[in-house]
C-alpha positions in Angstrom: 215.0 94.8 168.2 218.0 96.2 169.9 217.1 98.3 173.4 219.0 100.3 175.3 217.6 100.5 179.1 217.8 102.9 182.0 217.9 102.9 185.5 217.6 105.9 187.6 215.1 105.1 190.1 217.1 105.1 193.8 220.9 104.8 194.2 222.4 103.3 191.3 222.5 104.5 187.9 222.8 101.0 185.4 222.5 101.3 181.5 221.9 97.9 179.8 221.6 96.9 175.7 218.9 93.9 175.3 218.6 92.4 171.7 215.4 90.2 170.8 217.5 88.1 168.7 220.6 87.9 170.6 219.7 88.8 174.4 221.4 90.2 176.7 224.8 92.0 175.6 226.2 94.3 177.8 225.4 96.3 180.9 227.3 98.4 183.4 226.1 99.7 186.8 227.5 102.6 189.1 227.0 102.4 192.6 226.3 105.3 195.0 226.8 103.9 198.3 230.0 105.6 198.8 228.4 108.8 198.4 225.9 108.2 201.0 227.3 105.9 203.4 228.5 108.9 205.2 224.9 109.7 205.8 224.0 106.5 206.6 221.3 106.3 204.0 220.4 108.0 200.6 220.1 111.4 200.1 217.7 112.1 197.2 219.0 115.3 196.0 222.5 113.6 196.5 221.2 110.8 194.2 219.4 113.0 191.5 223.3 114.8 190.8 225.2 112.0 190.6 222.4 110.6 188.2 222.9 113.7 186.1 226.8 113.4 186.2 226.7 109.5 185.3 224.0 108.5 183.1 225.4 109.6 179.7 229.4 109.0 180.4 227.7 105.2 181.2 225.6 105.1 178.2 229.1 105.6 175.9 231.0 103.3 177.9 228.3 100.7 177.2 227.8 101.2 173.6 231.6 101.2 173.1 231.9 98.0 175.0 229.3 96.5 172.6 230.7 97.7 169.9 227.1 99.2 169.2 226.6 102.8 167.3 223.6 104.7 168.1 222.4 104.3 164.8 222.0 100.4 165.9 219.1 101.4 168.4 215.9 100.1 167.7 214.4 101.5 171.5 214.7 102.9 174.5 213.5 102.0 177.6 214.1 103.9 181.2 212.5 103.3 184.5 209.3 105.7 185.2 208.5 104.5 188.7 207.9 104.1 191.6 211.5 105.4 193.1 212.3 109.0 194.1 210.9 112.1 191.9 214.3 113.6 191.2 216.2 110.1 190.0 213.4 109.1 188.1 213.0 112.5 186.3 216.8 112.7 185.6 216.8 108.9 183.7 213.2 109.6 182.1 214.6 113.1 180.8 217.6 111.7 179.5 215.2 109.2 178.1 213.0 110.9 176.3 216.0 113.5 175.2 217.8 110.5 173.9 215.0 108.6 171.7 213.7 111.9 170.4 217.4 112.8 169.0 217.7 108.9 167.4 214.1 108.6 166.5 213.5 105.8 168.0 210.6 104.9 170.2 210.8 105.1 173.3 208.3 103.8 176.6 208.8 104.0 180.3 208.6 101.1 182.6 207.6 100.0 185.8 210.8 99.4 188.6 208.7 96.6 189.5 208.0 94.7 186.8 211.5 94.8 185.8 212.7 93.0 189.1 209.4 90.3 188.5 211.0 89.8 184.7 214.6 89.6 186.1 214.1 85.6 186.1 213.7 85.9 182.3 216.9 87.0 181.5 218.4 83.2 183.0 218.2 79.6 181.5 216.0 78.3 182.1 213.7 81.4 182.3 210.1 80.5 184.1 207.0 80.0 182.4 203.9 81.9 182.6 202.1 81.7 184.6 204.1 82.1 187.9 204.0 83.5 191.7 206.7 86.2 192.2 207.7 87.5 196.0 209.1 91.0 195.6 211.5 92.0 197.6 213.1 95.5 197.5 214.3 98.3 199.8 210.9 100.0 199.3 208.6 96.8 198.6 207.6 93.2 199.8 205.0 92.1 197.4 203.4 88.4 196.2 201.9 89.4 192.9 200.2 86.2 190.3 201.8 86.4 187.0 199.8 85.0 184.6 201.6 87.1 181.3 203.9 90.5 181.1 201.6 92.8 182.1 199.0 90.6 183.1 199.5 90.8 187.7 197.1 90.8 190.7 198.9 91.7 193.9 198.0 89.4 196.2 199.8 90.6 199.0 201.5 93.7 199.8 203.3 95.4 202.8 201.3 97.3 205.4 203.9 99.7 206.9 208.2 98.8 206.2 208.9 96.2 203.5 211.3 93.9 204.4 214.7 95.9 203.0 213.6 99.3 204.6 212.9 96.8 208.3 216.7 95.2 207.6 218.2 98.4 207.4 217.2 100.4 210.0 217.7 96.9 212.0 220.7 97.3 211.1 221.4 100.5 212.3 220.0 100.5 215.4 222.6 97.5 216.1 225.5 99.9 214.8 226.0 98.9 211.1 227.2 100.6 208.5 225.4 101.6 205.2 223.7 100.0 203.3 222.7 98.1 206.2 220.9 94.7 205.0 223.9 92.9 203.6 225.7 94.1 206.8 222.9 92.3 209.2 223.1 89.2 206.7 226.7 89.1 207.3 226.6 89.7 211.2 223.5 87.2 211.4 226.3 84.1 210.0 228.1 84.5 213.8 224.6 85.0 215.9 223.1 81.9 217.7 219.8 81.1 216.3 218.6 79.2 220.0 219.4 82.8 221.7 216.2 84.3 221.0 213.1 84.1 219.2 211.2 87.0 217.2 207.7 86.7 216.6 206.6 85.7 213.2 204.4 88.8 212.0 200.8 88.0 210.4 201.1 84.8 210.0 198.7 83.8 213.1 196.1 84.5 210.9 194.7 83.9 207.0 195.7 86.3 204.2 199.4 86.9 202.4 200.1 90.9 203.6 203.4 91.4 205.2 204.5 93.9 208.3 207.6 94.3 209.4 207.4 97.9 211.5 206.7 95.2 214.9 209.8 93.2 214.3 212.2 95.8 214.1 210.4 97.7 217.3 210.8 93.9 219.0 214.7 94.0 217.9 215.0 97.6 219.6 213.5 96.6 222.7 215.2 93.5 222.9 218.8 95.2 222.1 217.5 97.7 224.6 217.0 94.9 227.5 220.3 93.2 226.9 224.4 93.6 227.4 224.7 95.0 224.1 228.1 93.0 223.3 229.2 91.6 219.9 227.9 88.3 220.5 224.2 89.7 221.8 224.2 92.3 218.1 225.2 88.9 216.2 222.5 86.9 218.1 219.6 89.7 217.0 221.1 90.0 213.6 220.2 86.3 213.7 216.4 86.1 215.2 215.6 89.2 213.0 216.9 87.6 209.9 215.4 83.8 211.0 212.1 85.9 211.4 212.0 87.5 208.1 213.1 84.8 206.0 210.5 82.0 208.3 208.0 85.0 207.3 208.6 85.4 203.8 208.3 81.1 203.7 205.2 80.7 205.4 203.7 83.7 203.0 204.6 81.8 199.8 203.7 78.3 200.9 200.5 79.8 201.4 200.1 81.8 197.8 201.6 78.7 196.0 198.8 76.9 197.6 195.9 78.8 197.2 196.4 79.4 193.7 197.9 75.8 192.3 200.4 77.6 190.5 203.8 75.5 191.0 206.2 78.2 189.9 208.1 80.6 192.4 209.9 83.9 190.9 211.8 85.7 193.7 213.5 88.9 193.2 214.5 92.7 194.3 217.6 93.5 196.6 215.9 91.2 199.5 216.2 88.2 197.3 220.0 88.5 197.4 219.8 86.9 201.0 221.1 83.2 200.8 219.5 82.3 203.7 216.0 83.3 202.0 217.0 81.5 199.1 217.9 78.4 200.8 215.1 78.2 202.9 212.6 78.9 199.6 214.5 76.6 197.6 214.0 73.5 200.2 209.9 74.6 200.6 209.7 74.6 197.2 211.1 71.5 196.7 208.4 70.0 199.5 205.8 70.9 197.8 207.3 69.5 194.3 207.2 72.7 192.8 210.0 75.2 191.3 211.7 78.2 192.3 213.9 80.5 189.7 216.2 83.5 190.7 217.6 86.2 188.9 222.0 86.3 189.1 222.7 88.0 192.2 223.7 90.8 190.4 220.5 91.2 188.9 218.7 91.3 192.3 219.3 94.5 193.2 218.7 97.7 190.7 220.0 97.0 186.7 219.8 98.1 183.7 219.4 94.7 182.2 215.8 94.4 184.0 214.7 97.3 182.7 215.5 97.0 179.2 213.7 93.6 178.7 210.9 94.8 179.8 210.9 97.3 177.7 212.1 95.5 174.5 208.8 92.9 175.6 206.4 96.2 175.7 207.9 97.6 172.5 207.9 94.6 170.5 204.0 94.7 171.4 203.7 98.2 169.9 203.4 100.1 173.2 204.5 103.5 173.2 205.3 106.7 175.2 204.9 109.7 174.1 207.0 113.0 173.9 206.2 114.0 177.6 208.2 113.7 180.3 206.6 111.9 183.5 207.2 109.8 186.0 205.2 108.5 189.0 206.7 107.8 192.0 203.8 105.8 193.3 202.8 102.9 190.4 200.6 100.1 191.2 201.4 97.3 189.0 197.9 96.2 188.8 197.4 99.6 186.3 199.6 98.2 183.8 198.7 97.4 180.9 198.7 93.7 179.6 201.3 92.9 176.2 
């Protein structure tokens, strides 16, 4: 089954083609953070145009790359939530709009789950069943895996995930947009001895993040000091060292607890090489395993999003002709393959 996938959901517009047989064979992905930057953060209405301008030039530049005609296309899969209203409707209308005029079936996924699947689309791919720490902009999730479809959250963020806490970090110390990479890169010149931030929830039992404290803590502290270069770079690296220590002693503990030895991390978040080093050599402690998606599959793709969908289409799911999206999605209401 060949599956053409969509991506609308935030601030990057990403086609993919997925094949059952053959895998993965092509994708492209259009960035928006020069449009926003000058605003120092997305603009939905901003997004929702240049979703509408870029979706369907994308989608011919893809299938001409492949060398695939539309006739070729077994399904179509396009992100349905959770993201903002206006991006998702754009890729979900385009969606439907394009399935109906190939006849092909088409089904909307979950943002989600097609960061959690990201992992399959390496070699090795994990097994089933597996622990996977979520880490986007919007999210900071440990969910148990037990089969597509098949998830129980077992923690989830109170108040700011750990993308939306590195970004306004970021730009209360004076970074440009998009702000997380930027504190990851200022956090290389900081001095880890300089100061310490606490460690949020993990004085006490349970796997729920917050991260709203640790950025008030960097303000104050920013607040209370010279305010050079070296004092930004030094915060850049206690908030970071905080986050990552965090995001360690959270999956040692869900690794634990449920006996499962298999650690899937992904979402924007799981970009950060000091998270992955420090998850790598946990996970190694504890003799267990740890996979990644590419680094360019970490943040929003097409690629995620069509395997997913070619795994729920295979299975006979379906969507039908209406077009709707849902900006809030539990992953816990979807169904199992």
């Amino acid at each position: 089954m060949l599956v053409l996938g969509l991506e609308s959901s935030c601030d990057e517009t990403a086609v993919a083609l997925y094949d059952t047989a053959g895998g993965l064979l092509a994708h492209i992905l259009h960035s928006q953070i020069p449009l926003h930057a000058e605003y120092g953060g997305v603009v939905p209405e901003l997004a929702s145009r240049d979703h509408v301008r870029k979706t369907l030039p994308l989608v011919r530049a893809l299938l001409d790359d492949a060398g695939v005609k539309a006739s070729d296309i077994n399904g179509l899969a396009y992100t349905a939530g959770p993201g903002l209203v206006g991006a998702l409707l754009v890729g979900a209308a385009i969606g439907r709009a394009l399935a109906w005029s190939w006849g092909v079936p088409a089904i909307g996924i979950h943002h989600m789950e097609g960061h959690l699947l990201a992992p399959m689309l390496e070699d090795p791919a994990p097994e089933f069943p597996f622990i996977a720490l979520l880490v986007s902009g919007g999210h900071s999730l440990l969910v148990q895996v037990d089969g597509v479809g098949s998830y129980r959250i077992l923690g989830d963020t109170l108040d700011d995930a750990a993308g939306e806490a590195f970004d306004k970090t970021a730009k209360l110390l004076g970074l440009n947009y998009p702000g997380g990479p930027a504190l990851a890169a200022l956090a290389l010149q900081g001095d880890s001895t300089r100061f310490r931030f606490p460690r949020p929830m993990t004085d006490r039992p349970g796997l729920d993040f917050s991260f709203s404290g640790l950025k008030t803590f960097a303000l104050t502290t920013f607040q209370n000091s010279a305010g050079d270069d070296q004092t930004r770079a030094d915060i850049a690296r206690a908030f970071e060292d905080a986050v990552v220590e965090t995001f360690v002693i959270k999956c040692r503990r869900a690794v634990q607890q449920t006996g499962i030895q298999r650690l899937v991390v992904a979402g924007g978040v799981g970009a950060n090489r000091s998270l992955r080093k420090a998850l790598r050599e946990m996970m190694d402690e504890l003799g267990a395993e740890v996979f990644y998606p590419r680094l360019e599959f970490c943040g929003d793709n097409g690629a995620m999003i069509a395997y997913a969908g070619a795994c729920r289409l295979l299975a006979g799911q379906r969507q039908d002709l209406a077009v709707e999206v849902r900006p809030r999605w539990s992953l816990e209401e979807l169904p199992a393959v």
